[in-house]
N, C-alpha and C positions, 0 to 999 in steps of 0.2 A: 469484431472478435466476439464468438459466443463465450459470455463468464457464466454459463449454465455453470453448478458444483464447486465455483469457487467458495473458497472457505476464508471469509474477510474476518481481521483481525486486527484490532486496535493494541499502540505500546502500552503497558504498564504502568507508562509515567503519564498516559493522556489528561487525569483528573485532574492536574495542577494547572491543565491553560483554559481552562475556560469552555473547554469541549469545541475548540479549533483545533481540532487533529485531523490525521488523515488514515483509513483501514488500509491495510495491506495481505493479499492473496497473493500466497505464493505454496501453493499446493496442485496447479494446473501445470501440463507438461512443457517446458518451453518457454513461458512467459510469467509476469510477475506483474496482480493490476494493483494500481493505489488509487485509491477515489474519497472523496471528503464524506466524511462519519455525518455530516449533517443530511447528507442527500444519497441516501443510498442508491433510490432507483435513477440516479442523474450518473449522466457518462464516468469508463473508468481511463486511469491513462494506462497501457501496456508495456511494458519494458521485457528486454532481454534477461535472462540470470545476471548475465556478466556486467551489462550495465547499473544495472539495479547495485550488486555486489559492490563496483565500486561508485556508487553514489551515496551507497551507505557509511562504507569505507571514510569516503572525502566529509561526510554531513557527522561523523561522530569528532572528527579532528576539530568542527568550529565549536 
C-alpha cells in the first residue's frame, strides 16, 4: 500500500510511556495506517475505517 501523503500523527497522551507509542494516519481515502513512532521509515499496518473505529471503541473500554 502506497502511504505517499499520509499525515502520521501521535495521541496527546504519548509523553507519559516512555515514547513506546504508536503514529496513526487516518487522512488517506479508505484505509487507516498505525506504525511505531520509533521507526518511521519501517512498515505501516493498514486497517479499514470500520475496523480501526471499532478497535478503538473496544482499546478505550480497557
Amino acid at each position: 500500500m502506497d502511504m505517499t501523503g499520509a499525515r502520521w500523527r501521535k495521541s496527546s497522551k504519548s509523553g507519559s510511556n516512555g515514547g513506546a507509542c504508536v503514529e496513526v494516519a487516518d487522512n488517506l481515502p479508505g484505509v487507516v495506517g498505525v506504525r511505531d513512532s520509533k521507526d518511521p521509515t519501517g512498515p505501516a499496518l493498514v486497517f479499514g475505517p470500520v475496523a480501526w473505529r471499532s478497535f478503538v471503541k473496544l482499546a478505550k473500554r480497557a
